[in-house]
N, C-alpha and C positions, 0 to 999 in steps of 0.2 A: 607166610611171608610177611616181613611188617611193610607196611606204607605210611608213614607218618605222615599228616598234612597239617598245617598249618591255615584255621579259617577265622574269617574276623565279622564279626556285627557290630552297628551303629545305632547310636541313640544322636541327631540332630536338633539342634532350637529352630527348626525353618521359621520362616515367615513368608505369609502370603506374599506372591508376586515384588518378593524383594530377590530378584534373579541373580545381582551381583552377592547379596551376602549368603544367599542360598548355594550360588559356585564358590563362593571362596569356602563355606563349612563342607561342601561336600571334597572337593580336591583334599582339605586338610586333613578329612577322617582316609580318607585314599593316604594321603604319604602315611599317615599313622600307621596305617594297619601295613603297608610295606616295611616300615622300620621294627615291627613287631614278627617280621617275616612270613606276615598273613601271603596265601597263594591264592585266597579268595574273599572278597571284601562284599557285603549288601550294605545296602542301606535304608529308611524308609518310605512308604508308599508316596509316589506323587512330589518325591524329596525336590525337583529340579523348579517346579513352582510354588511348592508347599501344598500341604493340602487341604488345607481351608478357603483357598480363592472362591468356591462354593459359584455364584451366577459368573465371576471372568472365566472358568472355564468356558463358557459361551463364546467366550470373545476369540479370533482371530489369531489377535497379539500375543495371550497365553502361549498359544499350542508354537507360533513361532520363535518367540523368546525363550520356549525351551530348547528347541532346535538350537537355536543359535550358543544355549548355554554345552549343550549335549556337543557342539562342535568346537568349543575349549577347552571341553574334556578329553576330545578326541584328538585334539591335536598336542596336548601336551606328553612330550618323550616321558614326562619322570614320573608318569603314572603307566608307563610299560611295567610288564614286568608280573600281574597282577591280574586273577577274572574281576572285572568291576560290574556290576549290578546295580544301575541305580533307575529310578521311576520319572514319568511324565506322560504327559495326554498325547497319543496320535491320532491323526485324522488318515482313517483307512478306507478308500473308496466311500470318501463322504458320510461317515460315520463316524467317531468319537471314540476313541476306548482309552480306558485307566491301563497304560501299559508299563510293563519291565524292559528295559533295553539291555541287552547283554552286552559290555565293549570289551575286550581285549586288545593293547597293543595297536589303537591308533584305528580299531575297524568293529562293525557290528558283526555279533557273531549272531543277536536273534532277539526278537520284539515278542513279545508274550504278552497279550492281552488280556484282561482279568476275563474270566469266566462268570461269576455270582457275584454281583453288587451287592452291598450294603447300603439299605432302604428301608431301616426301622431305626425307633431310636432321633437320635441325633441327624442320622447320616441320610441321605437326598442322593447319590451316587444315580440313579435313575434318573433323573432329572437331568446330566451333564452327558452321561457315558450310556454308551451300548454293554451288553455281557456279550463275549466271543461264545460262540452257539457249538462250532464243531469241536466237540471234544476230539483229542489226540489228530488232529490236522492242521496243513500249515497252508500257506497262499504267499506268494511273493510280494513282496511291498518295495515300489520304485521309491528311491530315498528321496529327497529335496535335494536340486542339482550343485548345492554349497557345500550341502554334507558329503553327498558322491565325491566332491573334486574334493576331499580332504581324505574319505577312504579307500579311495580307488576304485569303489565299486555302486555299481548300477542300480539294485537290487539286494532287497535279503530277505531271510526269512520269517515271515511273522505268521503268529498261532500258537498251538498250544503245542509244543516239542520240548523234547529234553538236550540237552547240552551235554555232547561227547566230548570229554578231553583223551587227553592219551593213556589216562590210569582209572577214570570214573567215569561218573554219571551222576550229573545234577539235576533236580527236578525244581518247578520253582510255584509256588502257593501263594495268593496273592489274602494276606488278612482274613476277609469275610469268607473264604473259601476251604479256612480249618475250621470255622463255625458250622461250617453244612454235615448235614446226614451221609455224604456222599463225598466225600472233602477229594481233590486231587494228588494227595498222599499217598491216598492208598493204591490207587490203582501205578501212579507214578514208580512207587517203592516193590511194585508185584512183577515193574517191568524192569527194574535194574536202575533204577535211581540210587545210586546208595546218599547222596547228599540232596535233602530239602532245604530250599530257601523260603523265607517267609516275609515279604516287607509289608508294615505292617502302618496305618492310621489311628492307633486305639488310646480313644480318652480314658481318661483318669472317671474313676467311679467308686466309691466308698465299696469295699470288699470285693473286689472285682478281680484283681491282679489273681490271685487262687486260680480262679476256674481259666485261667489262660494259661496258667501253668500246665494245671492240669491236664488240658485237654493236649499241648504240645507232649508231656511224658508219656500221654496215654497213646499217642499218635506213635513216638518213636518206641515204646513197647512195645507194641502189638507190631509194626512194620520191622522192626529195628531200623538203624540209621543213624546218622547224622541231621539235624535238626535247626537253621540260623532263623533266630528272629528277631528281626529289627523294628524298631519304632520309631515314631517320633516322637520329642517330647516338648514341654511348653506352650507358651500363648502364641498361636501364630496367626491372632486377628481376630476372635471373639472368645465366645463362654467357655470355651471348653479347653484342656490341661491334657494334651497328651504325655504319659507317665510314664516313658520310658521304658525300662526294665529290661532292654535287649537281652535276649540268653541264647547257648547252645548246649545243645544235650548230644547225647548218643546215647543208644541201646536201653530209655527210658531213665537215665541221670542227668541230674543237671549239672555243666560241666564252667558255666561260667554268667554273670547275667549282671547288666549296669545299675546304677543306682534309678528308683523307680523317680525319685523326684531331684533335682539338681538344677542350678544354675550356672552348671559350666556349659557352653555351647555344641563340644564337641566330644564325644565319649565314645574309645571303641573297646571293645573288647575281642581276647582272642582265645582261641584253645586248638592245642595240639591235641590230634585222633586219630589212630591208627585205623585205617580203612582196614586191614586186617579181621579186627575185632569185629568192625558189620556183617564182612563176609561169614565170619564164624558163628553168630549170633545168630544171622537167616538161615542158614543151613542146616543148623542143629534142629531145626521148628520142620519137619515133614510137610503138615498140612500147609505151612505156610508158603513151602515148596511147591506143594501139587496147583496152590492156585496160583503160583506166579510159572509154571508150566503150559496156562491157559491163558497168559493175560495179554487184554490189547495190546498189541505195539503199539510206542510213540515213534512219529519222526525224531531223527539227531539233529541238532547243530552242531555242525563239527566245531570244533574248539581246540588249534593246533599249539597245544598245553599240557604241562602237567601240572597237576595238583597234589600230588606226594614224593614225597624221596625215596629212592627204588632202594630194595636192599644193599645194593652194590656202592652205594653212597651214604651209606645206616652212620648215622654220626650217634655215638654213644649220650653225650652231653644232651640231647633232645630227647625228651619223655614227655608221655601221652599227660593232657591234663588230667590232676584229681577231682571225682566227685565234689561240688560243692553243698552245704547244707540251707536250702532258701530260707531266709528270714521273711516274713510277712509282718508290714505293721501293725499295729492296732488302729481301729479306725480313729481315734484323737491324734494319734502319730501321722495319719493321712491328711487329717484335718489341718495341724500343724505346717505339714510343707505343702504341700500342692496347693492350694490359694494363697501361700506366702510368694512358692515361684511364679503363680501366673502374673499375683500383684506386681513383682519385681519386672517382668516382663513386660507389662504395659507400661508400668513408668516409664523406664527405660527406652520404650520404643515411642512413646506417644511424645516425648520433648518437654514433659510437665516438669517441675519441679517439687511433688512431694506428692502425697496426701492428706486431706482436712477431715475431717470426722467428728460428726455429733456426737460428742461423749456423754450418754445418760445415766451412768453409773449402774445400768439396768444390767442383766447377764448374757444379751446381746447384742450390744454395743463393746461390751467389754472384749466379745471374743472376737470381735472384727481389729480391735487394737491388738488383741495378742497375737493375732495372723501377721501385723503389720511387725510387729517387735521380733516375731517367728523370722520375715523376713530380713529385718534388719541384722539380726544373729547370723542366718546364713550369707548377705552379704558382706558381713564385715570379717566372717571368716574367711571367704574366699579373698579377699581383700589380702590380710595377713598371710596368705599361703602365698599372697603373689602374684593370683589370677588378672593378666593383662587386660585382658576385655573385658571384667567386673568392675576393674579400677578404672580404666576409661570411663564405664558407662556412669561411675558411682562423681567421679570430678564434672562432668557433664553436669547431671541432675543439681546436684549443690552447688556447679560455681565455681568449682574449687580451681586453683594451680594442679601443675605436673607433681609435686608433691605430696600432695594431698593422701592420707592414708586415714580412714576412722579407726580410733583406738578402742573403741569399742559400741556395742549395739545401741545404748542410751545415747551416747555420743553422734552420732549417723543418725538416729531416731529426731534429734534436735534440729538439724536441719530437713527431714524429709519429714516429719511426721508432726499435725496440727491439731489438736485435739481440742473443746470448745462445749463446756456444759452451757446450755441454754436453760436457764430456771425460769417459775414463773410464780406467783404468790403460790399455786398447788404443788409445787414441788417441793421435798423433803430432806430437811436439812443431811441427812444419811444418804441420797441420794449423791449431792453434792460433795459433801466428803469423800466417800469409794469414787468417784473420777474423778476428783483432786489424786488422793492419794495413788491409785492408777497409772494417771499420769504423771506422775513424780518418781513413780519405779521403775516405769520403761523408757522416760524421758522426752516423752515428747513436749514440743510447745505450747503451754496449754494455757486458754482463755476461759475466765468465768464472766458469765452476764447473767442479766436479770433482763428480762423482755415482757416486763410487765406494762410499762410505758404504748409499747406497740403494740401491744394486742387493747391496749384500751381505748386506743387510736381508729383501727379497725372499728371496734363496736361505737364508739362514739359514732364514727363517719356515718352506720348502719340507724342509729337512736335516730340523727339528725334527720335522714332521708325517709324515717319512717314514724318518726316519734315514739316508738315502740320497745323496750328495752328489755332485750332477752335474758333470762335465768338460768343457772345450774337446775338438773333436777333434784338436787338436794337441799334445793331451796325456791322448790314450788316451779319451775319450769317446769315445760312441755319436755317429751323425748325429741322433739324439732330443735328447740331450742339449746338443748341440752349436746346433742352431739354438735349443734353449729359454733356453740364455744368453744365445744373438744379441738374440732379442726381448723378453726382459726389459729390456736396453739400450736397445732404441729405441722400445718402449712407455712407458716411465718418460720418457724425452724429452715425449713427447706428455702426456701429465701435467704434467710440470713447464714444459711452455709457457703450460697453461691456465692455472698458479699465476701463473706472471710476468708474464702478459698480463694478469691480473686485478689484479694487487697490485703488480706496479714503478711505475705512474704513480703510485698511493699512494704508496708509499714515498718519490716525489719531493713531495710534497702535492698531486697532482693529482687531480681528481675522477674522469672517466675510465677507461674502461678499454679493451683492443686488441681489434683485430681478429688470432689468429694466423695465420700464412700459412705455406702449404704449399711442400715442391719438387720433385714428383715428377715427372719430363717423361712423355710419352706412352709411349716404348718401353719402358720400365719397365712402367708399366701393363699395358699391352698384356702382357705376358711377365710380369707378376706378381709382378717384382723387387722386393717392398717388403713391409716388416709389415703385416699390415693392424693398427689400432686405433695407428700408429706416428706418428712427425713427419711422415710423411704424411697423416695425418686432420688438419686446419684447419679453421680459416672458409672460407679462399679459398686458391686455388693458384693464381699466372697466369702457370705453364710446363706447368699438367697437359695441356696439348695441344699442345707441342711440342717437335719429335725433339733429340734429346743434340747429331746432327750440327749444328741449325742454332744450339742454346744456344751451342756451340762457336763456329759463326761470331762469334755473337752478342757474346760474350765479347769476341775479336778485335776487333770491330767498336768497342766500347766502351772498349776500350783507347787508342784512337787517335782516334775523334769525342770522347771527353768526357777526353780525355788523363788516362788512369789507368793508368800505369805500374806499379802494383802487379797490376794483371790477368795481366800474363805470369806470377807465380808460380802461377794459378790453369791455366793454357792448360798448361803443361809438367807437371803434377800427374796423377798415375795413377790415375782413379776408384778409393774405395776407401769402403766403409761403416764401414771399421775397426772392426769389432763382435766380431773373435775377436785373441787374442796375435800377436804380430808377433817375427820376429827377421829376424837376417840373412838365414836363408836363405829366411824367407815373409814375405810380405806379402799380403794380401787384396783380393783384385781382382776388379772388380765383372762383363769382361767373362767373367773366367775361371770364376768361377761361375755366371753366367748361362749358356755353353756357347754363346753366340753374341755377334758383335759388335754394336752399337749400330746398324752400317750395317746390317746384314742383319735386324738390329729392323724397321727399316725398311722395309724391302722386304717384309717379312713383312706387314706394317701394313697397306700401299696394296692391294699383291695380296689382301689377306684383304676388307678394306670397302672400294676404289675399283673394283675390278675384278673382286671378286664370286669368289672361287677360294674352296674348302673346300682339304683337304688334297690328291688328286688332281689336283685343274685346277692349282693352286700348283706343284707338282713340273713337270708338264706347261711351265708357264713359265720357271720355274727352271733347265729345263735348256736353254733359248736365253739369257739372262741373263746366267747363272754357268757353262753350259757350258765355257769357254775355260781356267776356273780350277778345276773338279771336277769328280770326274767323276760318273757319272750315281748310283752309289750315296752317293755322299756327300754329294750334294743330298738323295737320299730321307732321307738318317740329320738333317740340319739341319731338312729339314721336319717329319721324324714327333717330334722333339725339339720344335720350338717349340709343335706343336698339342698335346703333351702339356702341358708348360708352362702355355699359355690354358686348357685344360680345366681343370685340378687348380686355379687361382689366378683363374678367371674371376667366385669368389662377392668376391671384393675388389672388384671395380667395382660391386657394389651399396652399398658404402658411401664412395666414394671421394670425397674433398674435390671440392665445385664448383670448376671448374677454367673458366677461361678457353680459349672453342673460338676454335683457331686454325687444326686442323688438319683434312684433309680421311679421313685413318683414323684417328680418336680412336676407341679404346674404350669411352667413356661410354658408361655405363647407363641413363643418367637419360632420356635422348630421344634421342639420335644414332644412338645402338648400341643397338638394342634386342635384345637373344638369351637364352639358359637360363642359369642360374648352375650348374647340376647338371648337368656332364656325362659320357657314358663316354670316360673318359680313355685307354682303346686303341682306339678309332678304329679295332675290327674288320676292319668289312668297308673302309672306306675306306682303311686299312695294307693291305691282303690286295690291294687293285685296284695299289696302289705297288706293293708285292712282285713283283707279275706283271708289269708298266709294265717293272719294270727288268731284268727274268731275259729277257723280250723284246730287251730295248735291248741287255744285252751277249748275249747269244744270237746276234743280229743281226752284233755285232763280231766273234766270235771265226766265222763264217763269211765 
């Protein structure tokens, strides 16, 4: 028999505890998915407050304010019609849960509370919320007496149950819960679920999107089914880029999925599935029979609904969707848009009028501009297509009249975008050129100075009060001395960003003022490479989480997708802070002082937070690795070097620019990385266990 149905998933921009523009994008994606003749609409996790409110979930006001949002959902007629699914906090016998509210038609049909927080990583979800404990049981929950007198009813049911309509069975998965060994799929799909819902909180992370994929086709092959998962996407109040990608599959294809990174607000998608085809799919699998012959029962909510078109009403013109084939970026393509939309995001929402940015002509500064010109390209296209609330938000940020249209990315880039080489007698004429030239290809406003005047100002102030007058070591200074001229250089920097960011729109008569932006990539961080209180302290960073090797890619990449021919001067250029004198026979180089390369930053990075090594277990790896290219002491001398490094320079990540998470060993402080800033930087006993590790290994050789 066919059953065609018609289901829709949502990609949302929420933002934290912005309740009115959180209800107007949620209704919106509701009529969309009815004029697309969706019968079933989600949306995602937490969508009614967003889900980044992160400590207001503590607060009172939250868990109310969505209530009150949840009861202009429920009272609007023109969202009849429709199963709706959308998320927020309840308070259930004085406990907290991350819940799904099911509404049909003006009334709750069932509250489902998440089961498995999400509590590594990024995510604190323990901290706010309880996990519902009784698998496949329900308990009554007395509504708020505003929301009863709007749905007539007292009481309804909350827990973990499946949703009866009149032709299926929904099952509903909450994000961190197709992550588990144990996921609520399966057992759901063994008792007659044929449709799962999934809403979904999941940031943006360099190669990540894959294994989400993965794990939903892997989930609807083995179960069969139907399959919705929604996300949310964008900045909605700090570091982190939820990437969208909403999809639906059936029977292990992927049947439809939004774009992962976008700056439109409201994105649905739909696809027509023959519930037919599930049934046909499970049946044929015997064994998968014999264990859904034995499987728990869930409670129902009834659900007085249909969700397919009976045969007796089979409209020929309606066909099942086709397979689609997923495109996955490459990681410079991620690079490219996801911290161009968060950047566009904060602008937009923070009431600045651009962004100002240290331009060093270095190859990290350089890709923090091309993030921003990434952005300017995607809003001026949506601009051009028409997009009402891009053009809104884009006349806003500039100034402009109701007319106002940018003709193009350079164009838009001139008024939002401030760019400002700060030289100093150490810096190179080459340097200066490649961010002239830079900035005159993506267009932004751009400032050259010379800041030799104020840093002589500073060491004067220092002679006067000491009579003492410090050196480069390149000319006979102490190493005291020597890095205390470095950082006068590039703390003055950070100062004189704050000036121009504040005062160059003025200076054009603009009201406004910027957002500065940071360039610190991860392995720096990580290794401590940078001043603290430097051009590295900003508003925002959106490289501070990711490694030198892939900015490089990145670089490349940008060179040839947005044909910018001035990039190879940036790609063939020798990292260089140029903060001490320079002659023929020196120049200052970034790897050479740091004592290790960028790649091996690297490696340090993932072994240290993906794979869990302190100093010991790290060498232990390192010498299957790197074996082939050092030998076994020379590994221990690279590792006992970089753990000193992190120790001595680790109190810098407590104050380090918000930085855009991309990466999977980000050193942030803030929530990702949580560890001591005070540490002992000889690594006693754990050097002492290497020492013996190696006197072992070549003891071993030399018999």
């Amino acid at each position: 028999m066919v059953h065609y149905t018609t289901v829709a998933t949502c990609t949302l921009n929420q933002w934290a505890l912005d309740f009115e523009g959180n209800y107007q994008r949620i209704r919106e994606s509701i009529l969309q998915a009815k004029a697309l003749n969706a019968r079933l609409r989600i949306g995602p996790e937490l969508e009614i407050p967003g889900y980044g409110c992160y400590d207001h979930f503590l607060e009172r006001d939250t868990v109310q304010h969505s209530w009150e949002v949840l009861g202009r959902l429920l009272e609007d007629r023109s969202l009849d019609g429709i199963l709706i699914d959308t998320g927020m906090p309840v308070l259930h016998r004085n406990a907290r849960y991350n819940c799904r509210v099911i509404i049909l038609n003006g009334k709750i049909v069932l509250i489902r509370p998440k089961l498995y927080l999400a509590n590594d990583g990024n995510y604190r979800e323990m901290r706010w919320f309880v996990g519902w404990t009784r698998l496949a049981q329900t308990e009554d929950f007395v509504l708020p007496l505003f929301i009863g007198r709007i749905t007539g009813q007292r009481s309804v049911m909350f827990g973990d149950a499946l949703i009866s309509t009149w032709d299926t069975c929904v099952g509903i998965e909450l994000c961190e819960e197709l992550f588990t060994p144990e996921s609520p799929h399966i057992a759901m799909s063994l008792d007659g679920a044929e449709i799962i819902v999934n809403s979904s909180g999941s940031h943006h992370e360099l190669r990540k999107l894959k294994r989400r994929v993965d794990l939903i086709t892997e989930a609807t092959l083995k179960c069969g089914g139907v399959y919705l998962y929604a996300n949310q996407k964008g900045c909605d109040g700090d570091r982190l880029y939820y990437d969208g990608a909403a999809m639906i599959l059936a029977n292990g294809v992927v049947l439809a999925m939004s774009s992962q990174f976008s700056i439109a607000d409201v994105e649905v998608q739909v696809a027509t599935i023959d519930l037919g085809s599930v049934r046909a799919f499970r049946a044929a699998r015997t064994s998968r029979s014999m264990q859904a012959a034995r499987a728990t029962p869930y409670p129902r909510a009834k659900a007085e609904f249909a969700l397919a078109v009976e045969l007796g009403d089979f409209d020929n013109s309606v066909r099942p969707t086709d397979p689609i084939a997923v495109r996955y970026h490459t990681p410079s393509e991620e690079i490219n848009q996801g911290p161009a939309c968060w950047l566009w995001d904060y602008l937009r929402r923070s009431g600045q009028g651009g962004f100002f940015l240290p331009l060093s002509g270095g190859l990290d500064s350089c890709s923090t501009a091309l993030i921003v010109h990434s952005m300017c390209r995607q809003v001026t296209e949506a601009c051009l297509q028409g997009d009402e609330q891009v053009l809104k938000d884009v006349r806003r940020c500039v100034g402009a009249g109701a007319d106002y249209v940018p003709e193009s990315a350079q164009e838009l880039a001139g008024h939002l975008f401030y760019t400002c080489y700060m030289g100093t007698e150490n810096s190179s004429t080459e340097t200066q050129q490649r961010a002239r030239h830079l900035a005159q290809t993506i267009g932004s406003y751009h400032v050259d100075l010379r800041m030799d005047s104020v840093v002589a100002a500073i060491v004067a102030l220092f002679v006067l009060v000491t009579a003492r007058t410090p050196q480069y070591e390149v000319r006979g200074g102490s190493s005291a001395e020597n890095l205390a001229l470095q950082n006068i250089q590039a703390r003055l920097r950070m100062l004189l960003s704050y000036l121009f960011a504040a005062l160059l729109p003025w200076a054009r008569g603009r009201q406004k003022s910027l957002l500065v932006l940071g360039s610190a990539n991860v392995d720096e961080a990580l290794r401590g490479y940078f001043t603290k209180y430097d051009c590295s302290s900003a508003d925002l960073n959106p490289i501070g989480s990711i490694s030198k090797s892939d900015l490089r890619k990145y670089v490349a990449f940008s060179r040839d997708a947005m044909d910018l021919p001035v990039l190879d001067e940036f790609l063939s250029a020798m990292p260089s802070a140029e903060l001490v004198p320079h002659s023929e026979s020196y120049a200052q180089s970034d790897e050479v002082e740091m004592g290790m390369s960028y790649a091996e930053l690297s490696e340090f990075g993932r072994l240290r937070k993906v794979d869990g090594c302190g100093p010991y277990s790290m060498v232990t790896q390192l010498l299957h690795i790197w074996g082939d290219q050092l030998t076994p002491r020379e590994i221990a001398q690279k590792v006992r070097r970089f753990f000193f490094f992190y120790a001595i320079n680790r109190h810098k990540m407590t104050t380090i620019t918000p930085a855009y998470h991309a990466e999977t060993y980000s050193p942030d402080d803030n929530r990702f990385d949580m560890r001591p800033f005070l540490y002992n930087s000889s690594w006693t006993w754990q050097f002492q266990a290497i020492d013996a590790l190696i006197e072992r290994i070549e003891s071993a050789k030399d018999h």
